[in-house]
C-alpha positions in Angstrom: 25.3 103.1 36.6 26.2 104.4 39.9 29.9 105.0 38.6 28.6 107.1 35.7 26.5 108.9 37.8 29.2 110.4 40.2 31.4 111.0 37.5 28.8 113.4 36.3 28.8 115.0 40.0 31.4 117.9 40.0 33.5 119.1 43.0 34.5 122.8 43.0 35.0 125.0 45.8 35.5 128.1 43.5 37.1 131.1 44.6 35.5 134.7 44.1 36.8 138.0 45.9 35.6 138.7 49.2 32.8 140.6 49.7 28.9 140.6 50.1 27.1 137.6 49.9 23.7 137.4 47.0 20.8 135.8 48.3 21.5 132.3 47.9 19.4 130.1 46.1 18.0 126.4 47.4 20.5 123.5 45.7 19.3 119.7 44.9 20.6 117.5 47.2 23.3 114.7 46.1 23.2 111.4 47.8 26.4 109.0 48.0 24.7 106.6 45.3 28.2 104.2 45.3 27.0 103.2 48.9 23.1 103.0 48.3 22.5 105.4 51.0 18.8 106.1 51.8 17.9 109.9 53.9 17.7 107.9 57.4 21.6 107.9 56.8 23.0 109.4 59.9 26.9 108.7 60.4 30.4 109.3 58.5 31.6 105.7 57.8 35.4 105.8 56.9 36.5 102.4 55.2 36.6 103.6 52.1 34.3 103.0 49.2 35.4 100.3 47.1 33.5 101.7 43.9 34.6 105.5 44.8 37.8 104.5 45.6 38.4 103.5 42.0 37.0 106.7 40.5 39.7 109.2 39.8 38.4 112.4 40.8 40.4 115.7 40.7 38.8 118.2 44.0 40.0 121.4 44.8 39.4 123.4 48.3 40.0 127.1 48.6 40.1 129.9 51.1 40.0 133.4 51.5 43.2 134.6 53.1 42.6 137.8 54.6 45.3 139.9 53.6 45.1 143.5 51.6 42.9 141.9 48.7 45.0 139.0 48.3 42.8 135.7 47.1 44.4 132.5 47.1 43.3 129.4 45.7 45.2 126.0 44.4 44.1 122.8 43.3 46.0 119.4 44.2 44.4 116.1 42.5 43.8 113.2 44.6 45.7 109.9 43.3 42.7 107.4 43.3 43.6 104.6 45.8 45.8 107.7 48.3 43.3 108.3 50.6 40.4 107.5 52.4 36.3 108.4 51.2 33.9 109.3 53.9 30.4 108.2 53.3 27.3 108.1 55.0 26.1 104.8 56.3 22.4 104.1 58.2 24.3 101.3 60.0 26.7 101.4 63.3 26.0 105.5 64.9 28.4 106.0 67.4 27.1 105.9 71.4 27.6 108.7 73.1 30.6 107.5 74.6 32.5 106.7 71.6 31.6 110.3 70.5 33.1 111.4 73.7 36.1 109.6 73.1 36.3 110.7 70.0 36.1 114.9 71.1 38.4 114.4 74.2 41.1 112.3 71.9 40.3 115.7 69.4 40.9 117.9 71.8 44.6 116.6 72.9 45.4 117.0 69.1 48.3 120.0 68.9 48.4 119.8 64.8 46.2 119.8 61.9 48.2 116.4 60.9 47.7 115.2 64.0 43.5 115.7 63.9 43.6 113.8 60.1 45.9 110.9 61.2 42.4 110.5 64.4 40.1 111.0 61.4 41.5 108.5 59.6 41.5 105.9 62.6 38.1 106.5 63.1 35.6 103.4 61.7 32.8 105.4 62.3 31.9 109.3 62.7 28.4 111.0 63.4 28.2 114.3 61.1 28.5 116.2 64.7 31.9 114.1 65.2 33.4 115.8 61.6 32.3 119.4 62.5 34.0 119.0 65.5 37.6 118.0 63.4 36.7 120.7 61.4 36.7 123.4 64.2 39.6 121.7 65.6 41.5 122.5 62.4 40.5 125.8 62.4 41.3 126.3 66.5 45.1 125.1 65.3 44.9 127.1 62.4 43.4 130.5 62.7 45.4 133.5 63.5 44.4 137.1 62.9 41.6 136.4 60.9 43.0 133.8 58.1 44.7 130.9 58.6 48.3 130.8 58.8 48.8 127.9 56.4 46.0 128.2 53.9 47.8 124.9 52.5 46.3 123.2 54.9 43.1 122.7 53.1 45.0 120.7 50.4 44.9 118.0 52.8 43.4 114.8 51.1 41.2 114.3 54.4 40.5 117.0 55.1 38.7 117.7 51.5 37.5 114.2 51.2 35.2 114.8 54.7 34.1 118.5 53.3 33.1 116.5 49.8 31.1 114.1 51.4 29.4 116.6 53.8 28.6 118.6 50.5 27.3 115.6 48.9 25.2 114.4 51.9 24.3 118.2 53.3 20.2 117.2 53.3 21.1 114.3 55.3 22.7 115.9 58.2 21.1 116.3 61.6 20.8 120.6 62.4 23.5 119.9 65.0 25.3 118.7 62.5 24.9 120.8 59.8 24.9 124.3 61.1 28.2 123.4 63.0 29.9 122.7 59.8 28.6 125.3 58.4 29.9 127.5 61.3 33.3 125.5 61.0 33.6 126.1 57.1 33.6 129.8 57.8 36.3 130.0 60.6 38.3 128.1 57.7 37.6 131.1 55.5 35.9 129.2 52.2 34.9 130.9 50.1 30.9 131.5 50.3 30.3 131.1 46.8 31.6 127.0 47.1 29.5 124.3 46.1 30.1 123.1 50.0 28.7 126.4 51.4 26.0 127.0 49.3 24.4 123.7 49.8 25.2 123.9 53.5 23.4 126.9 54.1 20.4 126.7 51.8 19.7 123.4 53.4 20.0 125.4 56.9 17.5 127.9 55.0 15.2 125.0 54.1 15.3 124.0 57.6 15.1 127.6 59.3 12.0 127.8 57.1 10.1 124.9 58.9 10.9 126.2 62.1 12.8 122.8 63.1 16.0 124.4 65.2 16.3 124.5 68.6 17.4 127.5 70.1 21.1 125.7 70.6 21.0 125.4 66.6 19.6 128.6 65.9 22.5 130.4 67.6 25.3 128.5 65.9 23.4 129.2 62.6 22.8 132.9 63.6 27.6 132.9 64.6 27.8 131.6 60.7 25.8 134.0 59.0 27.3 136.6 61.0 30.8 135.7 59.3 29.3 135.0 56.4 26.7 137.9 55.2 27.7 140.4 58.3 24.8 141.4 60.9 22.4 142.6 58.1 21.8 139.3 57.1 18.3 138.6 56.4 18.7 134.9 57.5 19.9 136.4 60.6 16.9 138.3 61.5 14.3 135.6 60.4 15.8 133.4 63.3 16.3 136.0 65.6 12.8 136.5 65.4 12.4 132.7 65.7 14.2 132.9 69.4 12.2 135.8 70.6 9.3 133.9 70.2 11.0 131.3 72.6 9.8 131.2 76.1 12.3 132.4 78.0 11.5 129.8 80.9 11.6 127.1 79.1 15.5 127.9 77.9 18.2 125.5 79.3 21.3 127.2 80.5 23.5 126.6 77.3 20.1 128.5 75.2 20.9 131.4 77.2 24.7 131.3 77.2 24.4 130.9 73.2 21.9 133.7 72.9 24.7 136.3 74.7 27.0 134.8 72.5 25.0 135.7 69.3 24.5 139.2 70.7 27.9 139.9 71.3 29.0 138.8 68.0 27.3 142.0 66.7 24.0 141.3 66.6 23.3 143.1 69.8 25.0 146.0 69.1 23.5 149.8 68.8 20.9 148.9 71.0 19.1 146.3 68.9 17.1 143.6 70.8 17.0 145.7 74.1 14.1 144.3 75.1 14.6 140.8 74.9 18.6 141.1 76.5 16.5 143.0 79.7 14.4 139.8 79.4 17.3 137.7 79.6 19.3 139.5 82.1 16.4 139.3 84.8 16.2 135.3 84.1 20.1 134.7 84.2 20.0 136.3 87.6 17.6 133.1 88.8 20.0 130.9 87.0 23.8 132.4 88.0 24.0 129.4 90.8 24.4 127.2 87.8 26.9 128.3 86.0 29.8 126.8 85.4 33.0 128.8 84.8 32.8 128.9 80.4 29.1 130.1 80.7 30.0 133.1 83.6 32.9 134.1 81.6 30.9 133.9 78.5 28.0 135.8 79.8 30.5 138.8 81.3 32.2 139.0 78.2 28.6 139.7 76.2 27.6 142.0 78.8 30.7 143.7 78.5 30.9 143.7 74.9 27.0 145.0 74.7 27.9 147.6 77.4 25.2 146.3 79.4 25.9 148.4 82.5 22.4 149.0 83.8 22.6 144.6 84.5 24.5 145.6 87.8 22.5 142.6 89.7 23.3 140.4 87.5 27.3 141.2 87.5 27.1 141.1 91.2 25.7 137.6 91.1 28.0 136.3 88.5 31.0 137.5 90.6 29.5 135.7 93.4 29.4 132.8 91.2 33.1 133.0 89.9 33.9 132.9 93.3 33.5 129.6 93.3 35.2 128.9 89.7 38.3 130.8 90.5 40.7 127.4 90.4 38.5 126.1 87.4 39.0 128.9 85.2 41.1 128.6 82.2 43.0 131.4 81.5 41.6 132.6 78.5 38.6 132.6 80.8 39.6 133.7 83.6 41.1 136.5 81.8 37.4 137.7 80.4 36.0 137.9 84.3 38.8 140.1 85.4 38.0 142.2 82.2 34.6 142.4 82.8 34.7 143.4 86.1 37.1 146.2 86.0 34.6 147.7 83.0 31.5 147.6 85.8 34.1 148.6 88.7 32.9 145.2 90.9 34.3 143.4 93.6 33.8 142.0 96.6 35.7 140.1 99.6 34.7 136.4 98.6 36.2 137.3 95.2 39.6 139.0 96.3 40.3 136.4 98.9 39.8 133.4 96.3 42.6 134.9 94.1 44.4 135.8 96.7 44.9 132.0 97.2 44.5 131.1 94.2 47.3 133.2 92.5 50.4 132.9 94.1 50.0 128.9 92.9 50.0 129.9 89.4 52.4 132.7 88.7 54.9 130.9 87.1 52.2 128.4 85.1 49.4 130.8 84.0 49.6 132.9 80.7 51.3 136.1 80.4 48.1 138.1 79.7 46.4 136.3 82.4 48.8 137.3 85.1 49.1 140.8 83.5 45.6 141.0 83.9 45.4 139.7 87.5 47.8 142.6 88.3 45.7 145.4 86.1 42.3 144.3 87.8 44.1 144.6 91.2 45.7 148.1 90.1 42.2 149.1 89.2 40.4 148.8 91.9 43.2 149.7 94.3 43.6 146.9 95.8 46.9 146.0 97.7 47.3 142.1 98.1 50.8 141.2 99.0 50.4 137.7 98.8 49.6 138.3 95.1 51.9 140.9 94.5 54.6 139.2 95.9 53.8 135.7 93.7 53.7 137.8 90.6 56.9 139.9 91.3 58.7 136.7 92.0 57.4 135.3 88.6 58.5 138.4 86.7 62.1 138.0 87.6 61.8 134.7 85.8 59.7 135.2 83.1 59.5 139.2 82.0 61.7 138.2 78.9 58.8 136.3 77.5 56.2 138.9 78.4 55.6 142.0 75.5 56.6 145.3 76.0 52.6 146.0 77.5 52.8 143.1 79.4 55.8 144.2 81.4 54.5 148.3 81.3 51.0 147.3 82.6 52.1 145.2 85.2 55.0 147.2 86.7 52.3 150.2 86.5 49.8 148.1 89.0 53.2 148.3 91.3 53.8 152.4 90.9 49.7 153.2 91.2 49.1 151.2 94.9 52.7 152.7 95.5 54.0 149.5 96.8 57.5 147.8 96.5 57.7 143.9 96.7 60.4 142.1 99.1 62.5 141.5 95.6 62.1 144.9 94.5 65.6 145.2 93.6 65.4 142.0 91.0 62.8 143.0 89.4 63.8 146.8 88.5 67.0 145.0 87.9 64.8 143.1 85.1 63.0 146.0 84.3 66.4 148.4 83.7 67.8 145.2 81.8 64.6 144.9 79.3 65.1 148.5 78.3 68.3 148.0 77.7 67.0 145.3 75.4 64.0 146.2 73.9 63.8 149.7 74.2 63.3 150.5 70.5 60.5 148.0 70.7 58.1 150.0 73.7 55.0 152.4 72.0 55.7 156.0 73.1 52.9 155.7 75.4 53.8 152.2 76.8 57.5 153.6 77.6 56.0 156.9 79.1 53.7 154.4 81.6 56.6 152.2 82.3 59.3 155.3 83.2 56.4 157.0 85.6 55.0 154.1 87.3 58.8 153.8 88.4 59.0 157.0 89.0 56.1 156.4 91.8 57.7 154.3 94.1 61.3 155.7 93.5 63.1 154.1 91.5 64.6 156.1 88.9 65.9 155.1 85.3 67.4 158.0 84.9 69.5 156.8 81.6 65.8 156.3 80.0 64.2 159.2 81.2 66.5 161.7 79.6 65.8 160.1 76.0 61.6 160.6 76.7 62.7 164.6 76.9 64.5 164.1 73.7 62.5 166.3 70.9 62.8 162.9 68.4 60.5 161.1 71.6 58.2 164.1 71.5 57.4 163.8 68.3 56.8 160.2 67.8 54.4 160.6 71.3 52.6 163.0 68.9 52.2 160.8 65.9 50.8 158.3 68.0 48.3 159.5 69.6 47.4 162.3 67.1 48.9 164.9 69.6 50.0 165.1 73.1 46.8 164.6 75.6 47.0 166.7 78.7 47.1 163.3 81.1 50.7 162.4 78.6 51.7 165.8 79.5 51.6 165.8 82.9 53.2 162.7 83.6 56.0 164.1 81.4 55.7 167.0 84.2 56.0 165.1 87.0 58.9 162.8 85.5 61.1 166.1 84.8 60.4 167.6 88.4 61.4 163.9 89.4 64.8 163.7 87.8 65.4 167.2 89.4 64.2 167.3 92.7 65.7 163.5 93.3 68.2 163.0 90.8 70.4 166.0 91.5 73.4 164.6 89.5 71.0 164.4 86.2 72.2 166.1 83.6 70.5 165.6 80.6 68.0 166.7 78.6 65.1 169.3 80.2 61.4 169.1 78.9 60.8 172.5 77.2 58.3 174.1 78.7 55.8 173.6 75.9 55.3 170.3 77.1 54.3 170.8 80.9 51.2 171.7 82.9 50.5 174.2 85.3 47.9 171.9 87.5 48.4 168.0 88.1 44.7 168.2 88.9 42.5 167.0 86.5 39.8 165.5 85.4 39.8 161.9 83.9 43.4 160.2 85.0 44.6 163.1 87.3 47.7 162.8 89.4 46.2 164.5 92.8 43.6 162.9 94.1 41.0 165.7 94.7 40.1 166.5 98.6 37.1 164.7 100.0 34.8 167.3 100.1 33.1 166.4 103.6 35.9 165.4 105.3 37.6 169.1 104.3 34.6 170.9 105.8 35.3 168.8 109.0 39.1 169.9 109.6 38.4 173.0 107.6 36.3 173.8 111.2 38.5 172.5 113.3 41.4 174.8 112.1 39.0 178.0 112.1 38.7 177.1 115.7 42.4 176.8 116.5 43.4 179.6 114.5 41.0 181.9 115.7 40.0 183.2 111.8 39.1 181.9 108.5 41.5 184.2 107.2 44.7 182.4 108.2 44.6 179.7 105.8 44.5 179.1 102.2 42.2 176.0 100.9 42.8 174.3 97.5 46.0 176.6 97.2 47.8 175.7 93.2 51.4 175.9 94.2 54.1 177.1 91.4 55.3 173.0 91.4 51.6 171.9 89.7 50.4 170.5 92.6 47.4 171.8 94.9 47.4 171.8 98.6 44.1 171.2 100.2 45.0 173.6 103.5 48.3 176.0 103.5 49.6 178.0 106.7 52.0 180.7 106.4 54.3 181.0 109.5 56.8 183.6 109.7 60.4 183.7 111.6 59.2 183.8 114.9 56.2 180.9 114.2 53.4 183.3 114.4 50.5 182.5 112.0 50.4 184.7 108.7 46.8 185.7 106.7 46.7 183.4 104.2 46.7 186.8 101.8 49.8 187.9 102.7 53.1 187.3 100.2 56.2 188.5 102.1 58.3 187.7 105.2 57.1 183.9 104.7 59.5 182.0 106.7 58.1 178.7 106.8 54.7 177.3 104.4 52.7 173.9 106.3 50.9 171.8 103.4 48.2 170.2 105.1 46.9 166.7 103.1 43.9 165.8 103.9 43.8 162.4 102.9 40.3 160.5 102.7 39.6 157.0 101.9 40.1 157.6 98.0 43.7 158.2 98.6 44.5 154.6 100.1 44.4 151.2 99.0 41.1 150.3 99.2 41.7 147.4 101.7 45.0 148.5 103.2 45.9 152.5 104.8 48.6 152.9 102.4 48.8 155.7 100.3 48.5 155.5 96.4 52.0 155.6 94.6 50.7 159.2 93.3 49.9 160.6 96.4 52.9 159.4 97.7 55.3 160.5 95.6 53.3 164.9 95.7 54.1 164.7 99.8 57.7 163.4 99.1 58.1 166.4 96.3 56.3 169.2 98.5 58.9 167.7 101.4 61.7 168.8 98.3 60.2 171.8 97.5 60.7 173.2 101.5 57.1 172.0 102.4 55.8 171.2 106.4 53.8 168.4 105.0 51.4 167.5 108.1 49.2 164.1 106.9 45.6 164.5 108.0 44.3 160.7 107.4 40.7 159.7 107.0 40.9 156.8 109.6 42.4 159.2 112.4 39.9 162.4 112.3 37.0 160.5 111.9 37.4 158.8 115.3 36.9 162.2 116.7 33.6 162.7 118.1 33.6 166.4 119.3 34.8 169.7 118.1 37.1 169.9 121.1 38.7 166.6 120.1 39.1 167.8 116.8 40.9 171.4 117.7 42.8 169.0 120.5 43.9 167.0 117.4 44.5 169.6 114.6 47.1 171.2 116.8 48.6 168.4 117.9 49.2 167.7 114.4 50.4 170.8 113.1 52.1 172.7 116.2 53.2 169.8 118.2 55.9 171.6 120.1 53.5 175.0 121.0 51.4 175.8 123.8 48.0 176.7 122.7 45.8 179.5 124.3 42.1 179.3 124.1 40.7 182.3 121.8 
C-alpha cells in the first residue's frame, strides 16, 4: 500500500523562464509513508529506506543559470539501489554538539563532492543540519549570480535531500525551513518547482500564524527578496510583523539580521526610516557586544542604506572594531575599512591597531584586503610607515597576482601622501615590469591613475606616458567614461607639464591642447589644495605690515602653468618690491605657499604628493617658492613675531627698515 502510494507521488522541479513570481497557492503536505513517519518527525535519518530504496524513481533538479536568457535544465534518473534516501525519523535528534560537529566538519569542505561524501557519512541530520549543506553547496558554487557548474544539481545526494525536504516541508522546524528555502534560491531553482512552492507556502501558512521569530522572519524576508524582488507582498506582511517587535526585547543577532534585510533592498529609497532611527539609537547601547561579523555587517547596511545621519553609531562601532582588528576576516575586514572611508571616520585607537596589525599580514591577507588597507589609509591622509612599508615589501612579491585596480589603487595611496618606501626602487621596478606585461589589460582611467600617482613622487614611466597622449588613448578615455571629465583632464595636464619640465630628453608625443586646463583648481578631486582661508588672512597681515602696502602683492594669483599661487611678490633687478599690478621689468617672481593643515598628512608634517609635486614645478618654472607651514606661523603670538617671521622667510639675506 505504501509502495503504491509513493509511486503515485511525482518529483519534478520544472523549469519556466525567469521572471516574476504569481501569488503562490497553499500545497498538501506529503509525508514519507515508506517510514510511517508521524508530524512530531524532526530529523534527516540517512540509512536508506529499505522499501524506497527498491522503488525506481526517475527525479530531475533544475536551475536558472543567469546568463542572457539562457534556461538550462536536464534530467539524470537515479539507478534504484545507487544512492542513499533521506527520511525523516521522530527517533535519535542530534545534540547540539553533534550538530556542531557536523557545521565545523561542513565548513572545512572545499568542494561540492566533498560536502555529499559528509552527507552521506552522516547517520543522522536535523533539517537545520541539510540547509546548512545546502548553503555550503551554494558558497562553493555561486559565482556572478549562477552557479558555475549548474551540473552540480544532478548530484544523486544532493536531489535525494531536496526530495525529501519537499516531501516532508510541513514537518520542518521555521529554522529549518525558511533556511532551505533561502538556500534553494542561492542555487537558483526555479520558483515554480514542486520543492519551492511547497517550501514557501508552508513559510506562508506559518507567517500567517505569526509563529517566526524575528531570526526566522529575516531569513524568510533574504528569500523572498531573491525570489519575488522587494515588492513582494510576503515581504511586507513580515516586515510589518518585526515592527511590531519590541525593540528591547531583540537579541543581538535580531538586530544584525534586521540590517541585513534592509540592506538587501528592503531599506532602500527611504522605506522604513522610522524603524532603522529606532534601531540605530538601540545598537548604539549594544556596540560593546559585538563581535567582528555583526560590526562589519551592521557598517556594511549602514553604508549600503546611506545612513549618514547614524554618525554616533559609526563612531562607536569603530571603537568596537578596534578591538576585532586581528579577528576580522578579510572579507570582513574589508567592509569596515569601506564603511569608514564612506562616513570619513577614524580615530587613534583604530590606526594604531592596524598599524600593528598589518605589517603581520601583508604577505597572507587577500589582495583586495590589502588594496583596501592602502585606499582607507590614502583616504584619510594618513601616513603610517610601518604599514606602508609591510605592504610595499608585499607588492614586490605578490603584484603579479593582484588586477590591474589592485596594483593602480594601491600605488595611487603611495603618489596621494607623496611618500616613497625604503624599497621604492623594487617596487616601480615591479610596477614598470607589469606594464610591460599587462598594459593592454589597464581601463583608460585605471592607467591614467597609475601613470600620475607616479608622476607624484617622481618617478617617471616615460615609455607609458607618451602612449596616454596618443589620440587612439584619447579616444578610448572618451568611450569609457562617456567623455573626458575635467578631473581626467587635468591630470593629463599635469602629466604633459611633467614629462617636460623633468624629462627634458622626452620626445614623444604632446597632448594637444584640446585636452588641457587652464586651472588645476577645482572643485571635487582638485590638484591644489585651496588656501586655508584664516590662516591666509593671518600672513596676508603680516606681509601688509612688512611691505608697507596692500598693493605689493598679488593673492590667489592663476599663473600661465595652471596652478594658483596663494601670495606672489614681484622683485625687480636690484630686489626692490614691485606693485603687484605691474607687468614689466620683472626680474625675479616669490610664490608664497601657504600651507595649512589640509595640505599634510593628517598625522605626519609631510606634504601631499600633489602639493609636492606644484612647489617642485613652480621651482622649474623660475619660481622663489618660500613654504609658509601651518605648524610654524601659528606658534606666533604677536604681530611683531609674525612681520619678524615673514621676512625672515622671504628676504633672509636683507636688512629691514621699520615703515
Amino acid at each position: 500500500m505504501a509502495l503504491k502510494l509513493i509511486q503515485r507521488i511525482p518529483f519534478r522541479i520544472r523549469c519556466y523562464p525567469a521572471g516574476s513570481v504569481r501569488p503562490l497557492s497553499t500545497s498538501s503536505q506529503v509525508l514519507c509513508v515508506t517510514c510511517l513517519c508521524t508530524s512530531a518527525g524532526r530529523c534527516i535519518r540517512i540509512w536508506g529506506c529499505r522499501k524506497l530504496l527498491q522503488d525506481s524513481v526517475t527525479r530531475s533538479l533544475t536551475t536558472i543559470v543567469r546568463e542572457p536568457a539562457f534556461i538550462t535544465s536536464s534530467s539524470v534518473g537515479i539507478h534504484r539501489d545507487s544512492v542513499p534516501r533521506f527520511c525523516l525519523t521522530q527517533l535519535h535528534r542530534p545534540t547540539a554538539i553533534e550538530e556542531q560537529s557536523f557545521l565545523h566538519r561542513l565548513e572545512t569542505c572545499s568542494s561540492s563532492r566533498q560536502v555529499f561524501r559528509l552527507l552521506r557519512s552522516v547517520k543522522i541530520m536535523s533539517d537545520t543540519m541539510a540547509a546548512a549543506a545546502l548553503h555550503r553547496v551554494a558558497d562553493l558554487e555561486q559565482e556572478g549570480g549562477a552557479l558555475t557548474n549548474p551540473t552540480v544539481l544532478e548530484e544523486a545526494t544532493i536531489r535525494a535531500l531536496c526530495f525529501q525536504l519537499e516531501q516532508d516541508s510541513g514537518r520542518l522546524t521555521n529554522a529549518g525551513l525558511v533556511s532551505a528555502l533561502l538556500a534553494c534560491t542561492r542555487l537558483y531553482l526555479d520558483p515554480w518547482s514542486t520543492l519551492m512552492v511547497r517550501l514557501m507556502s508552508e513559510s506562508q501558512a506559518r507567517l500567517d500564524r505569526g509563529e517566526m521569530t524575528i531570526g526566522e522572519l529575516c531569513t524568510l524576508g533574504q528569500a523572498m527578496l531573491a525570489i519575488e524582488g522587494p515588492g513582494s507582498v510576503m515581504l511586507e506582511q513580515l516586515m510589518e510583523q518585526i515592527q511590531r517587535q519590541e525593540l528591547s526585547n531583540w537579541s543581538l543577532a535580531d538586530l544584525v539580521a534586521v540590517y541585513r534585510l534592509l540592506q538587501g533592498g528592503v531599506g532602500v529609497d527611504g522605506k522604513y526610516r522610522d524603524l532603522l532611527n529606532a534601531m540605530h539609537s538601540h545598537a548604539v547601547t549594544v556596540t560593546s557586544r559585538m563581535d567582528p561579523a555583526a560590526v562589519s555587517g551592521v557598517l556594511g547596511a549602514l553604508v549600503t542604506l546611506n545612513q549618514m545621519q547614524a554618525m554616533p553609531l559609526v563612531i562607536n562601532l569603530c571603537k568596537q572594531a578596534v578591538r576585532h582588528v586581528p579577528h576580522f576576516t578579510d572579507e570582513e575586514l574589508t567592509h569596515v575599512l569601506g564603511a569608514l572611508m564612506h562616513f570619513g571616520h577614524s580615530d587613534h585607537y583604530f590606526m594604531g591597531a592596524m598599524e600593528k596589525y598589518v605589517p603581520t599580514v601583508a604577505f597572507t591577507s587577500h589582495p583586495e584586503t590589502i588594496t583596501k588597507v592602502m585606499q582607507f589609509f590614502g583616504r584619510r591622509n594618513i601616513l603610517s610607515p610601518p604599514v606602508f612599508d609591510a605592504i610595499a615589501e608585499s607588492f614586490v612579491y605578490r603584484a603579479d597576482d593582484y588586477s590591474t585596480s589592485q596594483v593602480a589603487r594601491q600605488i595611487m595611496a603611495f603618489g596621494k601622501l607623496g611618500y616613497l618606501p625604503p624599497n621604492a626602487g623594487q617596487v616601480f621596478g615591479k610596477v614598470e615590469t607589469i606594464l610591460h606585461t599587462r598594459f593592454s589589460h589597464f581601463q583608460p582611467r585605471t592607467l591614467l591613475n597609475l601613470l600620475h600617482a607616479c608622476t607624484l613622487v617622481e618617478r617617471f614611466p616615460v615609455n607609458f606616458v607618451s602612449k596616454v597622449f596618443s589620440s587612439y588613448f584619447l579616444q578610448q578615455l572618451q568611450e569609457q567614461s562617456m567623455g573626458i571629465d575635467r578631473a581626467a583632464l587635468a591630470q593629463l595636464t599635469q602629466l604633459y607639464m611633467t614629462v617636460k619640465l623633468e624629462c627634458p630628453f622626452y620626445e614623444g608625443p604632446k597632448l594637444l591642447p584640446k585636452y588641457r586646463v587652464k586651472s588645476f583648481l577645482m572643485s571635487g578631486r582638485s590638484l591644489e589644495t585651496p588656501v586655508d582661508p584664516h590662516l591666509y588672512n593671518s600672513v596676508k597681515t603680516g606681509l601688509v605690515d612688512l611691505l608697507g602696502d596692500r598693493s605689493y602683492f598679488g593673492s590667489k594669483v592663476l599663473t600661465p602653468y595652471c596652478y594658483t599661487l596663494d601670495v606672489e611678490i614681484k622683485l625687480d633687478e636690484e630686489g626692490y618690491v614691485l606693485p603687484a599690478s605691474q607687468t614689466d621689468d620683472v626680474y625675479k617672481r616669490i610664490a608664497l605657499c601657504i600651507d595649512g593643515q589640509k595640505r599634510f598628512t593628517s598625522n605626519l608634517r609631510q606634504l601631499l604628493g600633489k602639493e609636492a609635486i606644484k612647489q617642485r614645478h613652480l621651482r622649474l618654472l623660475g619660481y622663489e617658492v618660500v613654504q609658509i607651514p601651518y605648524f610654524e606661523f601659528e606658534k606666533l603670538q604677536s604681530k611683531t613675531s609674525m612681520v619678524e617671521y615673514l621676512h625672515q622667510k622671504i628676504f633672509p639675506h636683507t636688512y629691514r627698515l621699520s615703515w
